[in-house]
C-alpha positions as CSV (number, residue, x, y, z in Angstrom):
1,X,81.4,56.2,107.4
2,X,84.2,54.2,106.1
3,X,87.9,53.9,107.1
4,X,90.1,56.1,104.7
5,X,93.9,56.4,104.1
6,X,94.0,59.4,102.4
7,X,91.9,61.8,100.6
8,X,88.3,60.1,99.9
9,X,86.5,63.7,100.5
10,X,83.9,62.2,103.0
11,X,81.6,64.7,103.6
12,X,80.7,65.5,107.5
13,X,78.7,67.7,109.5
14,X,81.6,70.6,110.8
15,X,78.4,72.3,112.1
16,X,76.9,69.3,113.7
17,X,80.4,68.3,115.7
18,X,80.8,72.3,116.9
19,X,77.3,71.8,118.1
20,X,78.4,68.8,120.0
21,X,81.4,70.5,121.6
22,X,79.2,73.4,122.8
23,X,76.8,71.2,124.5
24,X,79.9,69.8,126.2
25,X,81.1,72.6,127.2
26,X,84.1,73.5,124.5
27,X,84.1,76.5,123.2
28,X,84.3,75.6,119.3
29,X,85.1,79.1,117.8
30,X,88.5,78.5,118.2
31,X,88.6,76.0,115.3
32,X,86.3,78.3,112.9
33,X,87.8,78.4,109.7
34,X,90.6,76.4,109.8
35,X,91.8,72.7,109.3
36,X,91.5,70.8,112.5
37,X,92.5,67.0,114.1
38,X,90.5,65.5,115.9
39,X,91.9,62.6,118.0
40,X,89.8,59.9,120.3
41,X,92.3,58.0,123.0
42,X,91.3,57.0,126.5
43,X,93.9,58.4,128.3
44,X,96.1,61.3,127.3
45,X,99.3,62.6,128.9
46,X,101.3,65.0,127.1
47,X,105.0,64.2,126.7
48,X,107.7,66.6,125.7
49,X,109.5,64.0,123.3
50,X,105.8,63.0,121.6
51,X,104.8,66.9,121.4
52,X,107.5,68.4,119.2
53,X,107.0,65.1,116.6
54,X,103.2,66.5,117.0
55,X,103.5,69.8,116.9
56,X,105.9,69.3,113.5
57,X,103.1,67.4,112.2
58,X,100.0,70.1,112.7
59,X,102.2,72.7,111.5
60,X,102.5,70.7,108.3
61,X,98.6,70.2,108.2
62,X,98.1,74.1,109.2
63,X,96.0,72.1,111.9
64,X,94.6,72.7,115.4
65,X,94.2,69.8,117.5
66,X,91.6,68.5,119.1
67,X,92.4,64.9,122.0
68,X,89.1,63.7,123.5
69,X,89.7,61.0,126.2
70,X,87.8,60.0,129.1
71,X,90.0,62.1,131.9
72,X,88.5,65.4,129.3
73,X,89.7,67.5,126.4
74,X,92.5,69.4,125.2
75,X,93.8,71.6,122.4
76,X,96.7,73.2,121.0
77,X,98.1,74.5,117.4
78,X,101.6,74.1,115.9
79,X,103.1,76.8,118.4
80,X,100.6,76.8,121.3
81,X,100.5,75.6,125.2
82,X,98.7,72.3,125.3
83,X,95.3,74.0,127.0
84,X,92.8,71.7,129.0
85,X,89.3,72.7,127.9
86,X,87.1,70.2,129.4
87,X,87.4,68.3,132.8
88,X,85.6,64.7,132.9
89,X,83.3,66.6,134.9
90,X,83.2,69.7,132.8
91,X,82.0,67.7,129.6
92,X,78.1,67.1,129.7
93,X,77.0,63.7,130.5
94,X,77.3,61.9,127.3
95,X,79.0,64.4,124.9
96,X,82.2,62.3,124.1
97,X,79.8,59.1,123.7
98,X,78.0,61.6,121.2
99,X,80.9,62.6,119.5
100,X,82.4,59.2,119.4
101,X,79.0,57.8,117.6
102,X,79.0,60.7,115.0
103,X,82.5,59.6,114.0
104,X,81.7,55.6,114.0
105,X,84.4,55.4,116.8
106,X,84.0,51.9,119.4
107,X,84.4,52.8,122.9
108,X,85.9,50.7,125.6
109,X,89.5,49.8,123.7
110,X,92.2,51.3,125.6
111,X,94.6,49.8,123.4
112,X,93.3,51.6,119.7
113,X,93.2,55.3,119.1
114,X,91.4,56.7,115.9
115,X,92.7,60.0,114.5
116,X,90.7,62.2,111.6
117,X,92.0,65.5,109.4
118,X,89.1,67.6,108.4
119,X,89.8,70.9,106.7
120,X,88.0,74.1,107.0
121,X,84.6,73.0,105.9
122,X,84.4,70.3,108.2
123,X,84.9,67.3,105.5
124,X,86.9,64.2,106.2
125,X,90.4,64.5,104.6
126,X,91.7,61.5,106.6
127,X,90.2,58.8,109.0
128,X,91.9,56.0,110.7
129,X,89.7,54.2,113.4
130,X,91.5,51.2,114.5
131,X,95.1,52.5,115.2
132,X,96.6,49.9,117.7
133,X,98.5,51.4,120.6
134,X,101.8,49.7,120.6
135,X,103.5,52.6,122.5
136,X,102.6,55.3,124.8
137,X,99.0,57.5,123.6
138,X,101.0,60.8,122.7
139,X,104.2,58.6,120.9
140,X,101.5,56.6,119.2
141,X,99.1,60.0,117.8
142,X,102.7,61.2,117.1
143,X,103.0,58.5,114.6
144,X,99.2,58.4,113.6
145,X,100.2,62.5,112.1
146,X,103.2,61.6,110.4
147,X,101.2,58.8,108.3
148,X,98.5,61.3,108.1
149,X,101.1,64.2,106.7
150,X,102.9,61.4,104.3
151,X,99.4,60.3,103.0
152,X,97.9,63.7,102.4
153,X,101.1,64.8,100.5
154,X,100.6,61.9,98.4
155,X,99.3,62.2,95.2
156,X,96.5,60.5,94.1
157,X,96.0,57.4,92.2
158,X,95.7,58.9,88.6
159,X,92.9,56.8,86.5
160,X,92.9,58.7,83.6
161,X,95.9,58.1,82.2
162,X,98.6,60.8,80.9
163,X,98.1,64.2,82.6
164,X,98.3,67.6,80.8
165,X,101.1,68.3,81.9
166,X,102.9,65.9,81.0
167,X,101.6,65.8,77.8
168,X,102.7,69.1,77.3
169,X,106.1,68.5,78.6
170,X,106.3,65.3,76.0
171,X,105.3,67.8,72.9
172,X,108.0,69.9,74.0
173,X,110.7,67.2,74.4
174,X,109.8,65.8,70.9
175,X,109.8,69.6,69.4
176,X,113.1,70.1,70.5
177,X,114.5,66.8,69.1
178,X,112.8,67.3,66.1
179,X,114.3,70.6,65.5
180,X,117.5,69.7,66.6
181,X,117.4,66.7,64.0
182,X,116.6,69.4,61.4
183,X,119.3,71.8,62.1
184,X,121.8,68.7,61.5
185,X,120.9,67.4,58.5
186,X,120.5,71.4,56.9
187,X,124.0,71.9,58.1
188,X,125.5,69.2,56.4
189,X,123.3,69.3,53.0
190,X,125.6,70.6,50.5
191,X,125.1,73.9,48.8
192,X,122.8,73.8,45.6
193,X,124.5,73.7,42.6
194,X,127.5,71.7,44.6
195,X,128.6,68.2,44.2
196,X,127.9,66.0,47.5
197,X,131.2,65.0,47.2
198,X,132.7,68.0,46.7
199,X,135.6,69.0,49.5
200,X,134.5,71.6,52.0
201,X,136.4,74.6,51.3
202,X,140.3,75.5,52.7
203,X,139.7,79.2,53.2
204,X,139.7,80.0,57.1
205,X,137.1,82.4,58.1
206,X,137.5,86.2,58.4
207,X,138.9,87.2,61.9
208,X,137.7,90.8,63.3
209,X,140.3,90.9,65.6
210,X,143.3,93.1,65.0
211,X,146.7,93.8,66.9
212,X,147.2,96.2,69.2
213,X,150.2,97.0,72.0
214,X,149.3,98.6,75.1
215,X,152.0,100.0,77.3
216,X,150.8,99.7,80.8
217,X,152.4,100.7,83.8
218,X,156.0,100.7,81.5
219,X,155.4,97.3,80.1
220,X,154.6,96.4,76.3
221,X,151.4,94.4,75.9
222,X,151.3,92.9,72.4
223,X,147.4,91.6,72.3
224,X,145.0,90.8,69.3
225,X,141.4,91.9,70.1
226,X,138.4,92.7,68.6
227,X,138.0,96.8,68.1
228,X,134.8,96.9,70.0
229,X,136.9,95.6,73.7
230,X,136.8,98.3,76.0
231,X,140.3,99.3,77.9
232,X,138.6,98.2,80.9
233,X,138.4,94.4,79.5
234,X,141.5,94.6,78.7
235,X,143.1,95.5,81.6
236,X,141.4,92.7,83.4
237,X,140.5,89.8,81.0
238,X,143.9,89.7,78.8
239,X,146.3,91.3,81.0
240,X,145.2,90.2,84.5
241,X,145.5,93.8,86.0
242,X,141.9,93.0,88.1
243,X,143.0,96.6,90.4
244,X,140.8,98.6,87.8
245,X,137.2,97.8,89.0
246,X,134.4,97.5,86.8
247,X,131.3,99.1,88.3
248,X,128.7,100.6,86.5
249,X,130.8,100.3,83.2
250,X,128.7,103.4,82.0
251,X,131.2,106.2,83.3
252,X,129.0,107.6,86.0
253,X,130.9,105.8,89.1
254,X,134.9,106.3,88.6
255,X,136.0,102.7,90.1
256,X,138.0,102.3,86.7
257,X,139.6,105.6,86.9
258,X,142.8,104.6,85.2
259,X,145.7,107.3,83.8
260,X,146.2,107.6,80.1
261,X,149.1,110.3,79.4
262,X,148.7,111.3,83.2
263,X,145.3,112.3,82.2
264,X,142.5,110.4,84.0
265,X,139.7,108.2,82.2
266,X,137.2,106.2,83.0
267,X,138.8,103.2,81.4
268,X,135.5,101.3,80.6
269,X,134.4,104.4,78.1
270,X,137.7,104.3,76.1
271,X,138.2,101.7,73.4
272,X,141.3,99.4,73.4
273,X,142.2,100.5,70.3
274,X,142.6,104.1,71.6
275,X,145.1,103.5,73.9
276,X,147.8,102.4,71.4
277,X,150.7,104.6,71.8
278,X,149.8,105.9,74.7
279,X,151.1,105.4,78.4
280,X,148.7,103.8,80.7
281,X,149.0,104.1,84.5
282,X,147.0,101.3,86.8
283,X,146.6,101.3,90.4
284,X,149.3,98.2,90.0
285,X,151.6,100.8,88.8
286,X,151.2,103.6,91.3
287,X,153.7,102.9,93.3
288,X,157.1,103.2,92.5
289,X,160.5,102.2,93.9
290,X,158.4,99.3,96.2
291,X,157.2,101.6,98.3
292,X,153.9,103.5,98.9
293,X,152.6,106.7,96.8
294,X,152.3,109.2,99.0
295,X,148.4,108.8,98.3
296,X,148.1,105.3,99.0
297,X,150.4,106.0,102.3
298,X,147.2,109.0,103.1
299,X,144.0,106.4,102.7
300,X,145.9,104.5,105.3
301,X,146.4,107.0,107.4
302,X,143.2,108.8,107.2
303,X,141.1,105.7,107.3
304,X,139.8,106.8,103.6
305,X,138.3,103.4,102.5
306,X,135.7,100.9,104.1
307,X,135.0,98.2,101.7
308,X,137.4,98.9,99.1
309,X,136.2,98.4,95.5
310,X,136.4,102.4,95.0
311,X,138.9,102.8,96.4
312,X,141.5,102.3,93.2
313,X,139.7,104.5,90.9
314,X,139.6,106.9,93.9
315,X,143.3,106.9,94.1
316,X,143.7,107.3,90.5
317,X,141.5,110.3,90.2
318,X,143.6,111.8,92.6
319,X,146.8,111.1,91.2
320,X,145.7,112.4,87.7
321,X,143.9,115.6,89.7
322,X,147.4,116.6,91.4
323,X,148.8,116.4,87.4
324,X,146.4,118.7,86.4
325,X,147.5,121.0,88.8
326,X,144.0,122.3,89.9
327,X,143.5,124.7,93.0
328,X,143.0,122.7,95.7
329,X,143.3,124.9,98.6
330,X,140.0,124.0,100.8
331,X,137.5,120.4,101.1
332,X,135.3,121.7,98.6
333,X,137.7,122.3,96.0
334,X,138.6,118.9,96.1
335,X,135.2,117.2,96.7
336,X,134.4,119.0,93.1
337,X,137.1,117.8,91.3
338,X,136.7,114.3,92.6
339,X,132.7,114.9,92.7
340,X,133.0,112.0,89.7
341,X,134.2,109.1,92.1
342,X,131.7,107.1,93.7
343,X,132.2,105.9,97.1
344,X,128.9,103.7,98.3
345,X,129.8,103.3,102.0
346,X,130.0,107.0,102.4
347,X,134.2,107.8,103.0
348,X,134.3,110.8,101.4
349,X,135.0,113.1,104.4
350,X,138.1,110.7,104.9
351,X,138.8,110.2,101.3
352,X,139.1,114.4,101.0
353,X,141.0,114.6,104.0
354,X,143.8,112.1,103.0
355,X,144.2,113.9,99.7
356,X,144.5,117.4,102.2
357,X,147.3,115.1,103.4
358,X,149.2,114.0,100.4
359,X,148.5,117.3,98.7
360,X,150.8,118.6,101.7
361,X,153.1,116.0,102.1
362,X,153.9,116.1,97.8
C-alpha cells in the first residue's frame, strides 16, 4: 500500500484487521460501524495537554482511536476515558508485528509514528507512515490528527474542469445581467409614435395621499397619508406616539385599545381617515395635570402588569369601560367587559383587581 495525504480510497481488509485484534486479545466490536484511527508508536503516554488537541480532532473525524505500541494497546472516543485494552503480555505473541505488516508499517524506529483514518467499511481514508517524532508521542499524534482533519476537509483536486454548480450559478449571474440590461434600455426607449428627442413630460405623477388632521390627546395633527393607513400607523409611524402597541393588528388582542370620543377601539381596525374630527385619547394622554390616572396609580399598586406590552391597551379598555358606565359590581363583571384584552403572561387576576381599586377610588 502506498503513502497517502488525503483521500486515495485504498481499499483494506476491516474484517481482516478485527480478526487480528481478536487473536490479540482486543475485543474489536467496539469499533463496528464506525470510523476509526489507528495509530502505531512505540511508546505511548497519555498527556492531558496532548489529549484535549486529540480528542478535538476524533470528534471532528466522528472517530474511535486505536494506539498500538509495544508497552500494549489503548482506546478511547471524542468523550471517553483513555481505556488500556491490551497489556504487552495480554497481546498474543506476534499480533502487533501482524498488524504492523498488514499496514506496511517498519518496526524498530522510535523516533516515526504512522497514523491511518479508515471509515466504517474499513477503507483507507488517510495514511501517513513516516511521521518523524520531533516532540513527545501524544503532542506528535496530536498533530498527525489535525493534518489528517485539515486534509480530509479538503477538497479534492478537481480534473474535470467547471463543476455543475458553478455552472449553474454562472447561468444565473449572466441571466440576471442580461435582464437587468434589458430593463434599462426598454425604460429609456421612447414611446412609439414619439420623437427620441422629444422632452420627457412636466406633469408630476398622481399622489393618493390626501390630508387629514387628527386631534390626539388635545393636539392638532395636520398629516397627508394615504386612505388605506390604519390609525394605528399613524399614531406610531407619523406622530411618534409608540404607547399604542401593535400586536396582532387583526383586532382580536386589544394592545392598541386607544379612545375615540371616550369610546374604545382597537386602533389598528379604524382607518386614519375616520378619525378626522374626532378626539383621540392615547395612553400618552391618560394622565392629566402630571400626575397619575387613578388606573395607572392601581396597576402599580396591584402588581397588574409583568412584561408590559398589554398593558396600555389594558389601561385604555378600562378607561373607556368606566365611560360607559357598565355594572361592575363583582370580578366577573369586569373580566367580561375586558374579556377582549389580551394579557400573554397571565395578570389578569391582578389586572381585575386594580380596576376593583380604581373603580372605588373614582
Amino acid at each position: 500500500m502506498r503513502d497517502l495525504d488525503r483521500n486515495g480510497a485504498i481499499g483494506h481488509d476491516g474484517a481482516a484487521l478485527d480478526a487480528a485484534l481478536r487473536g490479540g486479545g482486543i475485543d474489536a466490536r467496539r469499533f463496528a460501524g464506525q470510523p476509526r484511527v489507528l495509530a502505531f508508536l512505540e511508546a505511548w503516554h497519555p498527556e492531558i495537554g496532548a489529549l484535549t488537541t486529540i480528542r478535538a480532532e476524533l470528534r471532528g473525524l466522528g472517530a474511535v482511536l486505536l494506539v498500538m505500541s509495544r508497552d500494549g494497546a489503548w482506546c478511547f472516543g471524542a468523550d471517553d476515558d483513555v481505556e488500556r485494552v491490551a497489556t504487552r503480555e495480554e497481546l498474543a505473541p506476534g499480533t502487533l508485528d501482524a498488524v504492523r505488516h498488514d499496514f506496511g508499517v517498519e518496526r524498530g524506529r522510535p523516533d516515526r509514528l504512522a497514523v491511518f483514518v479508515l471509515d466504517a467499511d474499513g477503507v483507507i481514508k488517510f495514511a501517513r507512515r513516516d511521521i518523524v517524532s520531533r516532540e513527545s508521542p501524544a503532542e506528535t499524534l496530536a498533530t498527525a490528527l489535525t493534518k489528517a482533519g485539515h486534509a480530509m476537509l479538503a477538497p479534492p483536486p478537481s480534473t474535470r474542469g467547471i463543476t455543475r454548480r458553478e455552472l449553474l450559478n454562472a447561468c444565473l449571474v449572466a441571466g440576471f445581467f442580461v435582464a437587468l440590461e434589458a430593463c434599462s434600455r426598454s425604460s429609456k426607449a421612447p414611446a412609439p409614435g414619439a420623437s427620441a428627442h422629444a422632452p420627457p413630460p412636466s406633469a408630476a405623477p398622481q399622489s393618493n395621499e390626501m390630508d387629514v388632521t387628527l386631534v390626539v390627546n388635545d393636539v392638532r395633527h395636520p398629516l397627508r397619508i394615504e386612505p388605506r393607513v390604519s390609525l394605528l400607523d399613524a399614531l406610531r409611524e407619523r406622530l411618534g406616539l409608540t404607547g399604542t402597541k401593535k400586536g396582532c393588528d387583526h383586532g382580536q388582542c386589544g394592545a392598541c385599545t386607544v379612545l375615540v370620543d371616550g369610546v374604545r377601539v382597537n386602533s389598528c381596525l379604524v382607518l386614519a381617515v375616520m378619525a378626522q374630527g374626532a378626539k383621540v385619547t392615547t395612553i400618552e394622554g391618560l394622565a392629566r395635570n402630571s400626575g397619575l390616572h387613578p388606573l395607572q396609580e392601581a396597576f402599580i399598586a396591584e402588581d397588574a402588569f409583568q412584561c408590559g406590552y398589554c398593558t396600555p391597551g389594558q389601561l385604555m379598555s378600562a378607561a373607556g369601560l368606566f365611560r360607559e358606565r357598565r355594572n361592575l359590581d363583582d370580578a366577573a363583571s369586569i373580566r367580561e367587559h375586558m374579556s377582549g384584552n389580551l394579557c400573554r403572561c397571565g395578570a389578569y387576576p391582578n389586572i381585575v383587581r386594580a380596576i376593583e381599586r380604581a373603580r372605588k377610588e373614582t
